[in-house]
N, CA, C and O atoms as CSV, one atom per row, in Angstrom:
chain,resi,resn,atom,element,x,y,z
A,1,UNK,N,N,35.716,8.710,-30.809
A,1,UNK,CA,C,36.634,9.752,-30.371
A,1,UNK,C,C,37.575,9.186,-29.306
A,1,UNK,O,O,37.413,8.141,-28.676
A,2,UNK,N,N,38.655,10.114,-29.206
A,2,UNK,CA,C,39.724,9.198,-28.279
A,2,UNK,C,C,40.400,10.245,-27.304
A,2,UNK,O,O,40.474,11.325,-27.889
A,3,UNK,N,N,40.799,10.295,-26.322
A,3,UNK,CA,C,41.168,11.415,-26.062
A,3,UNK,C,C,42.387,11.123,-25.253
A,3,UNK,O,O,42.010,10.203,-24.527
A,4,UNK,N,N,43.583,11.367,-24.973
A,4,UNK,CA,C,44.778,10.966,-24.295
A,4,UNK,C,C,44.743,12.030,-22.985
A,4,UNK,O,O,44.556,13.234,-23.161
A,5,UNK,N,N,44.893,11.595,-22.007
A,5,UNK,CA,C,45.666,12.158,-20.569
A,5,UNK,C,C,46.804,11.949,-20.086
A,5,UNK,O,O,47.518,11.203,-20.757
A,6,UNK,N,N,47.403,12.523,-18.747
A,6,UNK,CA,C,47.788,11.651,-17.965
A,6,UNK,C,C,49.506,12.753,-18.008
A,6,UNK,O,O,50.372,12.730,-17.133
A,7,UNK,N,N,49.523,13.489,-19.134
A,7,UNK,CA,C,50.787,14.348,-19.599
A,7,UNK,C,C,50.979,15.052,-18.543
A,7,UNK,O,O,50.166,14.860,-17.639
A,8,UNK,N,N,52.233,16.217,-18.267
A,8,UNK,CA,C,52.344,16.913,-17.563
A,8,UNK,C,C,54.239,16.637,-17.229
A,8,UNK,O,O,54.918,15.766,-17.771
A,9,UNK,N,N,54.784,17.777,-16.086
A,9,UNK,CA,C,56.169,17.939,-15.986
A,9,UNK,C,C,56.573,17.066,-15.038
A,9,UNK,O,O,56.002,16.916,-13.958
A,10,UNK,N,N,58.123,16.130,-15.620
A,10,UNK,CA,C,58.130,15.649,-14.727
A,10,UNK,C,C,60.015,15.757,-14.653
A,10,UNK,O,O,60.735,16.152,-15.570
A,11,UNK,N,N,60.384,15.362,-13.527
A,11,UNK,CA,C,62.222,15.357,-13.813
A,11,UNK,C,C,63.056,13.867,-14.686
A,11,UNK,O,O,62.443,12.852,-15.018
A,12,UNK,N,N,64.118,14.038,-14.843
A,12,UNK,CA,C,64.774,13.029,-15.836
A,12,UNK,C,C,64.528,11.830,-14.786
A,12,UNK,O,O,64.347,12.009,-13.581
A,13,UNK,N,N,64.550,10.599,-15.424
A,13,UNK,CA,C,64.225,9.474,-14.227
A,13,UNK,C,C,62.919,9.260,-13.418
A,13,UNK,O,O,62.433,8.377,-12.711
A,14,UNK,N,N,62.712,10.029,-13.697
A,14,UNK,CA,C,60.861,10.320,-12.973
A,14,UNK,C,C,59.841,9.033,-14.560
A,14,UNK,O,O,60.021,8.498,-15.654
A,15,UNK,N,N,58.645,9.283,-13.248
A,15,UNK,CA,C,57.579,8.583,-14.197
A,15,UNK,C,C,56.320,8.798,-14.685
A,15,UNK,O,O,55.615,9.413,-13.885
A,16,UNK,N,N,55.708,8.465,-15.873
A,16,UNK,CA,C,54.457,9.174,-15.973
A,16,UNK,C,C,53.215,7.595,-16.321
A,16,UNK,O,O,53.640,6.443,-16.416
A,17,UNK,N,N,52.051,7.895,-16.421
A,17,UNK,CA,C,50.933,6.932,-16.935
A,17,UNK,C,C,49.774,7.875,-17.823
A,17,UNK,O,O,48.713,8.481,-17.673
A,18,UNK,N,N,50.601,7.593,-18.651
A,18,UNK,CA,C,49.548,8.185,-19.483
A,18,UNK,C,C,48.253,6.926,-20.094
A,18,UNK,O,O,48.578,5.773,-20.379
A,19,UNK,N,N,46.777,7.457,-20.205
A,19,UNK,CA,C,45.361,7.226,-20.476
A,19,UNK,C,C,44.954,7.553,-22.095
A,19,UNK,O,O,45.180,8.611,-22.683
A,20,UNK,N,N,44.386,6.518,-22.566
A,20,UNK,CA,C,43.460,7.169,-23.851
A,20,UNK,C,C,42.369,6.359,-23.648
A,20,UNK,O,O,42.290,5.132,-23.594
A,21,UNK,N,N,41.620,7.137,-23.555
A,21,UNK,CA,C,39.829,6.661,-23.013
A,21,UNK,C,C,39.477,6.968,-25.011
A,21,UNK,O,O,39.947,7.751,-25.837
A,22,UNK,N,N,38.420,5.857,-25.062
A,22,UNK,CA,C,37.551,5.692,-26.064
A,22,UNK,C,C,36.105,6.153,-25.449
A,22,UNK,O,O,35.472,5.911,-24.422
A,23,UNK,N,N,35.946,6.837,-26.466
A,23,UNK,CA,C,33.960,7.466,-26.911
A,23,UNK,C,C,32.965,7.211,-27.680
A,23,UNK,O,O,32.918,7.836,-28.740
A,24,UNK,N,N,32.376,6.670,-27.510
A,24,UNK,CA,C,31.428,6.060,-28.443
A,24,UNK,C,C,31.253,4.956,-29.065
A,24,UNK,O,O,30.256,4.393,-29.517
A,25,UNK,N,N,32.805,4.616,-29.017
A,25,UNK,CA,C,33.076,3.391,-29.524
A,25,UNK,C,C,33.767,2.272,-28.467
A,25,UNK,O,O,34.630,2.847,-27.804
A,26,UNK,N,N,33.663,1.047,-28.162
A,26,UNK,CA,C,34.953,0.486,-27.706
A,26,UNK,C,C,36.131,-0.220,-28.630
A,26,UNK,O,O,36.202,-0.453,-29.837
A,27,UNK,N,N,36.783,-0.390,-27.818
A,27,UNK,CA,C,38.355,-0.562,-28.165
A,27,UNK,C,C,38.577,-2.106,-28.351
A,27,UNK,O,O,39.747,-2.467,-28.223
A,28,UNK,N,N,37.441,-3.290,-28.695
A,28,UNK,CA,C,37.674,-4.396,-28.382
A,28,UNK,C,C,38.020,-5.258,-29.997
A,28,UNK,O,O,38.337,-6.438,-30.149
A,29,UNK,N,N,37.847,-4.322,-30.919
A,29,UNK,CA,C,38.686,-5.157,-32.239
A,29,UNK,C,C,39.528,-3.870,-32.441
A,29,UNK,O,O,39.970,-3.788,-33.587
A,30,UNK,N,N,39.682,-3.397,-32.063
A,30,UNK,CA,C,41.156,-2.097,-31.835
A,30,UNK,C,C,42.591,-2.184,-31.669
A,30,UNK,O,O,43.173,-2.201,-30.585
A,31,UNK,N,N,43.016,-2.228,-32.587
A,31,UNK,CA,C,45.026,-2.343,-31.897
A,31,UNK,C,C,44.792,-0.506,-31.611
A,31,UNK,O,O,44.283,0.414,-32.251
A,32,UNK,N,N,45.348,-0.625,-30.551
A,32,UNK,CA,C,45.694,0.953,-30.129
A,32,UNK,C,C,47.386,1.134,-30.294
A,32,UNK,O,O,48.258,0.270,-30.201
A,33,UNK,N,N,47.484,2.307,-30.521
A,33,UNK,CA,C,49.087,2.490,-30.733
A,33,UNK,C,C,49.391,3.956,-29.862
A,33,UNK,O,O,48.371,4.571,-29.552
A,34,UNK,N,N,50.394,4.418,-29.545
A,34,UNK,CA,C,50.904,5.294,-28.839
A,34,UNK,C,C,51.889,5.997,-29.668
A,34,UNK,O,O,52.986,5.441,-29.717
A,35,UNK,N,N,51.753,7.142,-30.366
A,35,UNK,CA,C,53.084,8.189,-30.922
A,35,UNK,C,C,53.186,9.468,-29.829
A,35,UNK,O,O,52.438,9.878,-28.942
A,36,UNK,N,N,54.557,9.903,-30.373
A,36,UNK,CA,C,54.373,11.481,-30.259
A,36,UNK,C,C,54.846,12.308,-31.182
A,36,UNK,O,O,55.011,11.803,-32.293
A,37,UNK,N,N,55.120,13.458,-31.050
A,37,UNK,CA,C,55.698,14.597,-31.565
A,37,UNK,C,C,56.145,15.506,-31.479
A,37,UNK,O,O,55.496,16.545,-31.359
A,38,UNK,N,N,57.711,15.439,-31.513
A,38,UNK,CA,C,58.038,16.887,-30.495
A,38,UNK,C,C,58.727,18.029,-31.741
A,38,UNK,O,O,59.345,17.727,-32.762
A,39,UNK,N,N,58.493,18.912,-31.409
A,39,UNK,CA,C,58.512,20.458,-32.277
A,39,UNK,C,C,59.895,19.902,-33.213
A,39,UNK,O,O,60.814,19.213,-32.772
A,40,UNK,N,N,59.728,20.469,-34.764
A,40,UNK,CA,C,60.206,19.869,-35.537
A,40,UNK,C,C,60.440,18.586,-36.354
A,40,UNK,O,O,61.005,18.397,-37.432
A,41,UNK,N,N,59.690,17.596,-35.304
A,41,UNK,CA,C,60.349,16.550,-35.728
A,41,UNK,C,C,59.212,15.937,-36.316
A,41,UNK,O,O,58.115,16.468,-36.142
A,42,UNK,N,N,59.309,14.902,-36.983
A,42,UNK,CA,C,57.684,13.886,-37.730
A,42,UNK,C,C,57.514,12.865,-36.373
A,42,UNK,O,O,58.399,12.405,-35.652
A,43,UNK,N,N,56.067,12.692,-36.305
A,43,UNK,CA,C,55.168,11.668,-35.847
A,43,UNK,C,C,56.227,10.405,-35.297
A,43,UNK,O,O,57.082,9.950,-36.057
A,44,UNK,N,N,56.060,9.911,-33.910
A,44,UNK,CA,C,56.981,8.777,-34.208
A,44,UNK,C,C,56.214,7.782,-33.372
A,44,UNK,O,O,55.750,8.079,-32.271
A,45,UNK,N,N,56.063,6.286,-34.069
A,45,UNK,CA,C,55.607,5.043,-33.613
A,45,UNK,C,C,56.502,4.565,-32.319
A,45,UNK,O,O,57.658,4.166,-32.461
A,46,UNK,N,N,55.664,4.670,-30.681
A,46,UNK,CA,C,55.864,4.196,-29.760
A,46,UNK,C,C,55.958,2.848,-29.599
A,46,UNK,O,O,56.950,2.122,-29.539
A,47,UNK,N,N,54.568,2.560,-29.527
A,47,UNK,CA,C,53.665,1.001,-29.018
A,47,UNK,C,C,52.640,0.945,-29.579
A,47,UNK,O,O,52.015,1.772,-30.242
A,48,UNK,N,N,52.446,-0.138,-29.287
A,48,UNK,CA,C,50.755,-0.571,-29.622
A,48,UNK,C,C,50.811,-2.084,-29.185
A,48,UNK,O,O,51.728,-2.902,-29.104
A,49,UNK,N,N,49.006,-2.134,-28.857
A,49,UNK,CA,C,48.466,-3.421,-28.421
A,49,UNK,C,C,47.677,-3.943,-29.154
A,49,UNK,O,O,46.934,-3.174,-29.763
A,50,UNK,N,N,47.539,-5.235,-29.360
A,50,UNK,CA,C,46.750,-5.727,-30.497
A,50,UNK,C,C,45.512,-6.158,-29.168
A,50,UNK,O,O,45.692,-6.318,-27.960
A,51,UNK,N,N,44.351,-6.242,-29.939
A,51,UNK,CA,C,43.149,-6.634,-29.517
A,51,UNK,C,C,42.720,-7.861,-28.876
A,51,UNK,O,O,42.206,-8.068,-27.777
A,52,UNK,N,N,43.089,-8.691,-29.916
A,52,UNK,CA,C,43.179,-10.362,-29.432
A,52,UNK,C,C,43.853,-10.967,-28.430
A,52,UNK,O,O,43.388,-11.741,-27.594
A,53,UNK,N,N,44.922,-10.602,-28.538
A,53,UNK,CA,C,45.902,-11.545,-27.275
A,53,UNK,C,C,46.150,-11.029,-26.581
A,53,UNK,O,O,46.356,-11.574,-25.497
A,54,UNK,N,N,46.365,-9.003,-26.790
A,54,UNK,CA,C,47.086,-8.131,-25.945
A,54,UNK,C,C,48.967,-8.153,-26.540
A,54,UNK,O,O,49.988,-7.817,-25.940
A,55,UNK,N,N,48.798,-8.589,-27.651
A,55,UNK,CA,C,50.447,-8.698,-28.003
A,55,UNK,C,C,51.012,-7.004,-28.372
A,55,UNK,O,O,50.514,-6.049,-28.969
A,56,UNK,N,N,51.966,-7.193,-27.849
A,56,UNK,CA,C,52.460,-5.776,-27.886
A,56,UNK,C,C,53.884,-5.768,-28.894
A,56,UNK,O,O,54.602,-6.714,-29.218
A,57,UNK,N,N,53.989,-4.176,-29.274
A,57,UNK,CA,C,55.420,-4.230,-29.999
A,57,UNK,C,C,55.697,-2.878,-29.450
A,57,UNK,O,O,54.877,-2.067,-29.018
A,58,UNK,N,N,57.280,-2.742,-29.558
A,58,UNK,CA,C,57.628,-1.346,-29.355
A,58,UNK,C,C,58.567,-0.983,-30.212
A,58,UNK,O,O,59.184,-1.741,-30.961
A,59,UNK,N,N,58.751,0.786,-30.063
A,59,UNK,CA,C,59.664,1.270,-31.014
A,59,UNK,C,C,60.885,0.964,-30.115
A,59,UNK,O,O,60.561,0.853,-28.932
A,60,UNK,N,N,62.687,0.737,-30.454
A,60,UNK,CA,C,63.684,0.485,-30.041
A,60,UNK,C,C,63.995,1.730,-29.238
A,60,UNK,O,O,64.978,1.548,-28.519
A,61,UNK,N,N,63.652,2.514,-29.171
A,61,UNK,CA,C,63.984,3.609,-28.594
A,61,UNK,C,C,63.409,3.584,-27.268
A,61,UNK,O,O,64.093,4.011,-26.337
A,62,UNK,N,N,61.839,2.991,-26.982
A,62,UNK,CA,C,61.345,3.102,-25.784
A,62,UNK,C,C,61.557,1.359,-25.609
A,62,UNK,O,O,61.534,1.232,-24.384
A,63,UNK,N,N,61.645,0.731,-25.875
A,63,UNK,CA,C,62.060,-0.943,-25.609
A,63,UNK,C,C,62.703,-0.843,-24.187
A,63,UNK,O,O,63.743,-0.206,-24.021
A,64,UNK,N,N,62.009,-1.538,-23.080
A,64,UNK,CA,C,62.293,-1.208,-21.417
A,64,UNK,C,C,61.877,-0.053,-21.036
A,64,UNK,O,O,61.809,0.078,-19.814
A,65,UNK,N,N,61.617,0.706,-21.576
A,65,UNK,CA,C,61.087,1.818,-20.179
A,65,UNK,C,C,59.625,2.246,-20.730
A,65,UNK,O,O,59.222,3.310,-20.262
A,66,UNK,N,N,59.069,1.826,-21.321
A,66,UNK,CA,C,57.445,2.012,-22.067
A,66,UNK,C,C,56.801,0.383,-21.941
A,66,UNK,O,O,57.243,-0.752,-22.120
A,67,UNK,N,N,55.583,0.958,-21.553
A,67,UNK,CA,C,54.972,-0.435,-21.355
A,67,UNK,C,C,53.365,0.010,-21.479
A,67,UNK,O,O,52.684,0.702,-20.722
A,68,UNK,N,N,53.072,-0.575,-22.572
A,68,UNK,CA,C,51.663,-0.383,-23.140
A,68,UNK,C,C,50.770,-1.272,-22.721
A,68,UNK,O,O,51.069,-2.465,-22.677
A,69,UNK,N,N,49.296,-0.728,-22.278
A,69,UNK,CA,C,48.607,-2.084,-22.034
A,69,UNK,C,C,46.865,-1.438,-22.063
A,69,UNK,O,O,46.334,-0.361,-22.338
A,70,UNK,N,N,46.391,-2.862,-21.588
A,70,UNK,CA,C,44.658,-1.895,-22.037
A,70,UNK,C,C,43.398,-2.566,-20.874
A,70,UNK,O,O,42.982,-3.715,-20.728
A,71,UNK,N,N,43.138,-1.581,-20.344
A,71,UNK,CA,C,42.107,-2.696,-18.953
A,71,UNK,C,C,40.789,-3.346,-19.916
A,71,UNK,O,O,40.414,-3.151,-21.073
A,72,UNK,N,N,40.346,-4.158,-18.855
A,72,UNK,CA,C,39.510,-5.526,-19.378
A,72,UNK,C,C,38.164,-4.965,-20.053
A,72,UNK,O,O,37.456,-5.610,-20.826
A,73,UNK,N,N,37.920,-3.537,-19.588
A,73,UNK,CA,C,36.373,-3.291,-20.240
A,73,UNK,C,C,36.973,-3.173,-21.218
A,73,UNK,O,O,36.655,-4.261,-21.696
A,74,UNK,N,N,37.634,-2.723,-21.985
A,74,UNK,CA,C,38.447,-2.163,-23.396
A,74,UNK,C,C,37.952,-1.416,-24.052
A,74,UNK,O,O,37.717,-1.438,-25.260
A,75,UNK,N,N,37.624,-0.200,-22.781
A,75,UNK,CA,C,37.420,1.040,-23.418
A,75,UNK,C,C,38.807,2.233,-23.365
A,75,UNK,O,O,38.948,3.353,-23.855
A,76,UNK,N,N,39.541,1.501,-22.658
A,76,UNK,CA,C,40.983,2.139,-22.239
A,76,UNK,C,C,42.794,1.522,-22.674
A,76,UNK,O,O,43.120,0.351,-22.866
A,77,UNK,N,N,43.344,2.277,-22.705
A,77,UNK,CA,C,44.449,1.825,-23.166
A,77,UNK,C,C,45.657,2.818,-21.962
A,77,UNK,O,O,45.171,3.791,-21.385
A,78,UNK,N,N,46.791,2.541,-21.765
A,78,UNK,CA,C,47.949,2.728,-21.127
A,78,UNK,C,C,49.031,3.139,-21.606
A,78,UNK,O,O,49.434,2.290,-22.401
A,79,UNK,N,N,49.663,3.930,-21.547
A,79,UNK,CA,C,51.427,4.475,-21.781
A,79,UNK,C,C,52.112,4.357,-20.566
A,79,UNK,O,O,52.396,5.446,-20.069
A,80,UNK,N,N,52.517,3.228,-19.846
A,80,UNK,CA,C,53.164,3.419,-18.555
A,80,UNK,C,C,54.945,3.600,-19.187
A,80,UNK,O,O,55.554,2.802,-19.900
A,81,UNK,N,N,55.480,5.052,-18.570
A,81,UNK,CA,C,56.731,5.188,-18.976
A,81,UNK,C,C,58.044,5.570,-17.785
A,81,UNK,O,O,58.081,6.629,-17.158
A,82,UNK,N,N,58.644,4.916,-17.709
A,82,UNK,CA,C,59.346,5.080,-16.695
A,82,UNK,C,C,61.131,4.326,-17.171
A,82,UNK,O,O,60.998,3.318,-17.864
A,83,UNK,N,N,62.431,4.655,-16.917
A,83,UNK,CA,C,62.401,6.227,-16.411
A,83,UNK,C,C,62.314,7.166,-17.189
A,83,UNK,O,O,63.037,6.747,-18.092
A,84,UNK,N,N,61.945,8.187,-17.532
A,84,UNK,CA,C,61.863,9.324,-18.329
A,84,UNK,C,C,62.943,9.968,-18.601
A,84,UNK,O,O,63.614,10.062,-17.573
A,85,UNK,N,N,63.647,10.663,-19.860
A,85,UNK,CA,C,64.402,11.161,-20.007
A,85,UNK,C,C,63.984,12.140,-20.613
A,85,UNK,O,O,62.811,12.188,-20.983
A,86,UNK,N,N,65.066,13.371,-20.898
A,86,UNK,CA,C,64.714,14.872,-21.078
A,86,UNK,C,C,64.291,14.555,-22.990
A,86,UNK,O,O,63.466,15.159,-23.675
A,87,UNK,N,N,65.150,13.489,-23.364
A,87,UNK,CA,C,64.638,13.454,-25.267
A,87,UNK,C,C,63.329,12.785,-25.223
A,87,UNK,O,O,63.008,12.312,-26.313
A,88,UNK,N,N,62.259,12.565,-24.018
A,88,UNK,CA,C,60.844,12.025,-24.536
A,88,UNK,C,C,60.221,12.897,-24.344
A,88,UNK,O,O,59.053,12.687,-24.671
A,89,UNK,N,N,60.495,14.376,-23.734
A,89,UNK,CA,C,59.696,15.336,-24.498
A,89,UNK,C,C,59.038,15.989,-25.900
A,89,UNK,O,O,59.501,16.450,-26.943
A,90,UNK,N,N,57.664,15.765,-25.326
A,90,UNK,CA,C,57.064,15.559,-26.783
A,90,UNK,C,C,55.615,15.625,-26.173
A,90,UNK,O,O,55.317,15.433,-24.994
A,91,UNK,N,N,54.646,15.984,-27.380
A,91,UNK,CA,C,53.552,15.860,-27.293
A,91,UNK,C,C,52.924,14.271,-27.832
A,91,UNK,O,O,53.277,13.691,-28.859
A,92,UNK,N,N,51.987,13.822,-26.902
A,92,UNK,CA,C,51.358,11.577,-26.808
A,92,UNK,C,C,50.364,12.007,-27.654
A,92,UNK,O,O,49.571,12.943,-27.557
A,93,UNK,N,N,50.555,11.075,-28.596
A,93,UNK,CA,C,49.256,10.981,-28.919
A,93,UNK,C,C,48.728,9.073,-28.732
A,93,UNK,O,O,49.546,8.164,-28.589
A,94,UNK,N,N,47.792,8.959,-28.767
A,94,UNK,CA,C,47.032,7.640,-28.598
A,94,UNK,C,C,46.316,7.526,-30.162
A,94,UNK,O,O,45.836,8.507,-30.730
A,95,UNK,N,N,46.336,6.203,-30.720
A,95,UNK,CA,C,45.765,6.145,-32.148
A,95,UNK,C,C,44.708,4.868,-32.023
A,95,UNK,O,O,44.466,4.444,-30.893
A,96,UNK,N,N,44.184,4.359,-32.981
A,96,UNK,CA,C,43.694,2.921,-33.146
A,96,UNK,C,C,43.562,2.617,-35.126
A,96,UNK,O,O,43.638,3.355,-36.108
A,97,UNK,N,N,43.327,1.088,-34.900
A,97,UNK,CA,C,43.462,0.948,-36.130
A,97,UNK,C,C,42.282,-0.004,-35.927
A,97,UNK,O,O,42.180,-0.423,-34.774
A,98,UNK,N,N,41.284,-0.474,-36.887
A,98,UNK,CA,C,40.854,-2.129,-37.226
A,98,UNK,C,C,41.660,-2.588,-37.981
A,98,UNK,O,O,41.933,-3.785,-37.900
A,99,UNK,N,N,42.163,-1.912,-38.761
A,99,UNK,CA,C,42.907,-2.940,-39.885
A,99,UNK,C,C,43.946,-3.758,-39.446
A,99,UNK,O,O,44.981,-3.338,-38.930
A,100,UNK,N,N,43.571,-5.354,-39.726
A,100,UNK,CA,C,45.370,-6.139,-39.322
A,100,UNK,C,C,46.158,-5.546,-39.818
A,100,UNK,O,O,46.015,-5.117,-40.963
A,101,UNK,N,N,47.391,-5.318,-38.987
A,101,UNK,CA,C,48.568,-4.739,-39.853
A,101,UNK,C,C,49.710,-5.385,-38.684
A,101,UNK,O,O,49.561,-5.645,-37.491
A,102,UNK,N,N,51.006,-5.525,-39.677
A,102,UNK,CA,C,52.237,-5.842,-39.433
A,102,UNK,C,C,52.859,-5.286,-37.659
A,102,UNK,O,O,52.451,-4.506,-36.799
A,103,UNK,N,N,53.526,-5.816,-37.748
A,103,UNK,CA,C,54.029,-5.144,-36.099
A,103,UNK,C,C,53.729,-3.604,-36.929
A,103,UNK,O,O,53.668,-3.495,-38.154
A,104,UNK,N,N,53.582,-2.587,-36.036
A,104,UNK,CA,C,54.289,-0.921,-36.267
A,104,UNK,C,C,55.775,-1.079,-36.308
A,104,UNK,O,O,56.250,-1.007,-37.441
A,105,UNK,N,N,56.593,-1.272,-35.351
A,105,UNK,CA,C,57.935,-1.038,-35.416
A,105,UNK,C,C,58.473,-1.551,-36.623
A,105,UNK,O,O,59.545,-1.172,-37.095
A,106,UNK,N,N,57.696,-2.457,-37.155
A,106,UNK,CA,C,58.588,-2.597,-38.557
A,106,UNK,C,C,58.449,-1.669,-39.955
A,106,UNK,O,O,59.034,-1.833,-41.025
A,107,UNK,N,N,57.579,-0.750,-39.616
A,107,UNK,CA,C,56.997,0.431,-40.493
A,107,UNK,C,C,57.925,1.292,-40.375
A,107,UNK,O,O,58.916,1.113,-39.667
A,108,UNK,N,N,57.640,2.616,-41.253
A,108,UNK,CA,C,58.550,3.887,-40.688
A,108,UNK,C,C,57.831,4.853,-40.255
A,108,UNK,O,O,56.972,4.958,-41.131
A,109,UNK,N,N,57.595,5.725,-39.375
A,109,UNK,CA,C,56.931,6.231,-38.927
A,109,UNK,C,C,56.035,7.019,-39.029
A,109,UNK,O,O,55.380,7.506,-38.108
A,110,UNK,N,N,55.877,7.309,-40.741
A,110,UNK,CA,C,54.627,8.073,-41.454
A,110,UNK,C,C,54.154,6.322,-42.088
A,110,UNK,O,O,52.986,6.020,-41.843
A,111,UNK,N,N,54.749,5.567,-42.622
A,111,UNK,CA,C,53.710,4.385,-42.936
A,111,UNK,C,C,52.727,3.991,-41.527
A,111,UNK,O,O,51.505,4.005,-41.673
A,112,UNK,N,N,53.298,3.657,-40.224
A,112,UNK,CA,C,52.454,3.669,-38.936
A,112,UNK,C,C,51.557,4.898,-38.727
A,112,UNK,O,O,50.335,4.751,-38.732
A,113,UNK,N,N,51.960,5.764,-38.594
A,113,UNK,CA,C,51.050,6.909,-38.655
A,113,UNK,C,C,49.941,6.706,-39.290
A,113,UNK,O,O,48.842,6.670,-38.735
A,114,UNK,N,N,50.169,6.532,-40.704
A,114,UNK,CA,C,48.840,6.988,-41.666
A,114,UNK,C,C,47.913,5.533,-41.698
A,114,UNK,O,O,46.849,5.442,-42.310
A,115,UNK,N,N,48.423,4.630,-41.059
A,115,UNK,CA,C,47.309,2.875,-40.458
A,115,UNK,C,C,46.766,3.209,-39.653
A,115,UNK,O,O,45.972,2.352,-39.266
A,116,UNK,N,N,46.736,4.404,-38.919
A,116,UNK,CA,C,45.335,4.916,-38.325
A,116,UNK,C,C,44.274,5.153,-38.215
A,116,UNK,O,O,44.003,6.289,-38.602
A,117,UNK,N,N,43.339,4.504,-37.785
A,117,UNK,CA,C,42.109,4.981,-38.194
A,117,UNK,C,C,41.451,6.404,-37.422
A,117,UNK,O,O,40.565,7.073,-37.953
A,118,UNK,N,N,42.043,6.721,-36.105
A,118,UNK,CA,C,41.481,7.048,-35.334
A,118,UNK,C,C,42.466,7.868,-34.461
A,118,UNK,O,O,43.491,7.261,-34.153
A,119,UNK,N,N,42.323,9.304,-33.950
A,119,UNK,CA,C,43.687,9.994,-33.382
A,119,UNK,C,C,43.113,10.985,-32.189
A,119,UNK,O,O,42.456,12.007,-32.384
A,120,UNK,N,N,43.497,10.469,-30.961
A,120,UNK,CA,C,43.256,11.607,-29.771
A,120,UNK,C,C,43.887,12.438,-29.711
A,120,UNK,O,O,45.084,12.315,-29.971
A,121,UNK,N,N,43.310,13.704,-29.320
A,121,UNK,CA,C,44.136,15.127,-29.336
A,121,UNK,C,C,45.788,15.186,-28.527
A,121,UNK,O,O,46.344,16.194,-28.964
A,122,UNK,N,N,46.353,14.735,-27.912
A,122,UNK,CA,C,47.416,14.156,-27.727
A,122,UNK,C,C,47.550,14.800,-25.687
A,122,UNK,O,O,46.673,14.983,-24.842
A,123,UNK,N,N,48.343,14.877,-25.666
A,123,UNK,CA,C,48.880,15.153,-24.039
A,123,UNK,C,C,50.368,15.290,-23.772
A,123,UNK,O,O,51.115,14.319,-23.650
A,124,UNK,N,N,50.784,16.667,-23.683
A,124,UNK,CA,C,52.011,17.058,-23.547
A,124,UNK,C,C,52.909,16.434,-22.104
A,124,UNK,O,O,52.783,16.572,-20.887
A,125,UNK,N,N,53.795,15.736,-22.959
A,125,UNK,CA,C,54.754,15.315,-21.535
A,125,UNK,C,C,56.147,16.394,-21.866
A,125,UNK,O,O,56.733,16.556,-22.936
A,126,UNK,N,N,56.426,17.085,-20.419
A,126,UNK,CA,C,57.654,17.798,-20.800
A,126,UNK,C,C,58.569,17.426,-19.423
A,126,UNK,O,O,58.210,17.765,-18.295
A,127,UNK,N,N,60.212,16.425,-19.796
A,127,UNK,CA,C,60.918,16.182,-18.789
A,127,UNK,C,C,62.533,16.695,-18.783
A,127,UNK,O,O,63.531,16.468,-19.465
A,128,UNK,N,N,62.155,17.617,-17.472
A,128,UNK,CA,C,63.463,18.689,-17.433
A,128,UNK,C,C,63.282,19.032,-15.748
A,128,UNK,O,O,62.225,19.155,-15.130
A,129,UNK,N,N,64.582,19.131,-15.273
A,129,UNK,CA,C,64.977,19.282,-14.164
A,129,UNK,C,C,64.732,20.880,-14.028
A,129,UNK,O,O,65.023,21.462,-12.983
């Protein structure tokens, strides 16, 4: 089980750290990935960290102001996002995969999606002055 934190209101330019803690399982042959979803729109591929090296990819949209990462027990993973703007409102979700797979960003965002093995209930970030 996976569960994401860390959401909540913040202003444009402001910053957040969002958490996805692992349960039961650890996270140490895990690429973890980071989406969200904001009302209307489909699922969209953030980040993710691969297991082995810690190699990261991002979607072009958060490229510089998202920075994914995962502490050493590797039961945890990171969304550090800064600065925030009013279009990354959206509900986080945190994912994992075992399966090797291709960067995400080179997917489209229901092919990344559905390489999931694994999906925390998500954590609403909402940024508005």
């Amino acid at each position: 089980q996976l569960q994401a934190s860390g959401g909540g209101l913040v202003q444009p330019g402001g910053s957040l750290r969002l958490s996805c803690v692992a349960s039961g399982f650890t996270l140490d042959n895990y690429t973890v990935a980071w989406f969200r979803q904001a009302p209307g729109k489909e699922r969209e591929f953030l980040a993710s960290i691969r297991p082995s090296d810690g190699t990261t990819d991002y979607a072009e949209s958060v490229k510089g102001r998202f920075t994914v990462s995962r502490d050493n027990n590797k039961y945890a993973a990171y969304l550090e996002m800064d600065p925030l703007k009013p279009e990354d409102t959206a509900k986080y979700y945190c994912a994992c995969t075992v399966t090797p797979a291709p960067p995400l960003s080179l997917l489209t965002h229901s092919q990344a999606t559905a390489g999931m093995d694994y999906w925390g209930k998500g954590t609403l970030v909402t940024v508005s002055s």
